[in-house]
C-alpha positions in Angstrom: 0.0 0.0 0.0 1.2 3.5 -0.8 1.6 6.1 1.6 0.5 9.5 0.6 1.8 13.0 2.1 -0.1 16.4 1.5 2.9 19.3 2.5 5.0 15.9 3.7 1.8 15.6 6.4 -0.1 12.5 6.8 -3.2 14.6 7.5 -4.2 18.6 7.8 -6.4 18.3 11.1 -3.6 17.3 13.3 -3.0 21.2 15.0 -6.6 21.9 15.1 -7.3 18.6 16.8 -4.9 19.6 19.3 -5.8 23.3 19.8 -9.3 22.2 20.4 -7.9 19.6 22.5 -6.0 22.4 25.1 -9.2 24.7 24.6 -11.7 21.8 26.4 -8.9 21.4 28.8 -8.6 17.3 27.7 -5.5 15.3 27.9 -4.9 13.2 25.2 -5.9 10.0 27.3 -9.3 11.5 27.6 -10.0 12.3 24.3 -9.2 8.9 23.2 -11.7 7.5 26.2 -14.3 10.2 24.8 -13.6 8.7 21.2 -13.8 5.1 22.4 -17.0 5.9 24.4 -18.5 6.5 21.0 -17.5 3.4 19.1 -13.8 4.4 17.7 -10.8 2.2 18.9 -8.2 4.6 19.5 -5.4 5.5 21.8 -3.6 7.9 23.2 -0.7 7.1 21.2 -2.4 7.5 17.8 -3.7 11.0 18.8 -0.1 12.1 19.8 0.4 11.1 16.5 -2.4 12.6 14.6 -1.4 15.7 16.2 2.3 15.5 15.2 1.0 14.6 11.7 2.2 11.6 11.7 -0.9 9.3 11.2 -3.6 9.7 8.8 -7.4 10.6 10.4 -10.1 8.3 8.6 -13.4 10.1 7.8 -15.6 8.8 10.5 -13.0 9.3 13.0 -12.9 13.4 11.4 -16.5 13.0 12.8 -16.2 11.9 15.5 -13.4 14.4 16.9 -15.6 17.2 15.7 -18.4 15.8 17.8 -16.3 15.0 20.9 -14.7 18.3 20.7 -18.2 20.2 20.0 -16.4 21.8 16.5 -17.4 21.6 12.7 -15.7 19.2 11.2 -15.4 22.0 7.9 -13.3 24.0 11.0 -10.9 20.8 11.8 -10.3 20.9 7.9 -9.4 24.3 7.6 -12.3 24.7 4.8 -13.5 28.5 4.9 -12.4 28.9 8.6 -9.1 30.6 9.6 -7.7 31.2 13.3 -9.8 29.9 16.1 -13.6 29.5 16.8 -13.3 29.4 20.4 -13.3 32.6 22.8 -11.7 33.1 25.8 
């Protein structure tokens, strides 16, 4: 199986994962328990990875980190949205 690379990045939600991530105040461990509460397998490993775009983020996984982080999943892509939807 190939490997593919966009900008030599596995994916392009990796830093908005993780800003989202520090926003709710969540550790890594317990976004993967919140992911794995709604059906995806996932570790704390892989989102250390994700985040240091080193892993690629399948689509329904996408989903479910915009739901378990309470963001659009359009904002997570970077589609339309720049800088940060959260307020302080």
């Amino acid at each position: 199986m190939k490997i593919y690379e966009y900008e030599g990045k596995k994916n392009v939600t990796g830093e908005r994962i993780r800003q989202a991530r520090v926003v709710k105040h969540l550790s890594q461990e317990e976004l993967a328990a919140k992911m794995q509460v709604r059906g995806v397998v996932i570790e704390r490993a892989s989102i250390g990875r994700i985040e240091r775009f080193d892993r690629f983020v399948t689509d329904y996984e996408l989903m479910v980190f915009a739901d378990v982080l309470g963001v659009p999943v359009d904002w997570l892509l970077g589609n339309g949205c720049t800088g940060s939807i959260f307020t302080e």
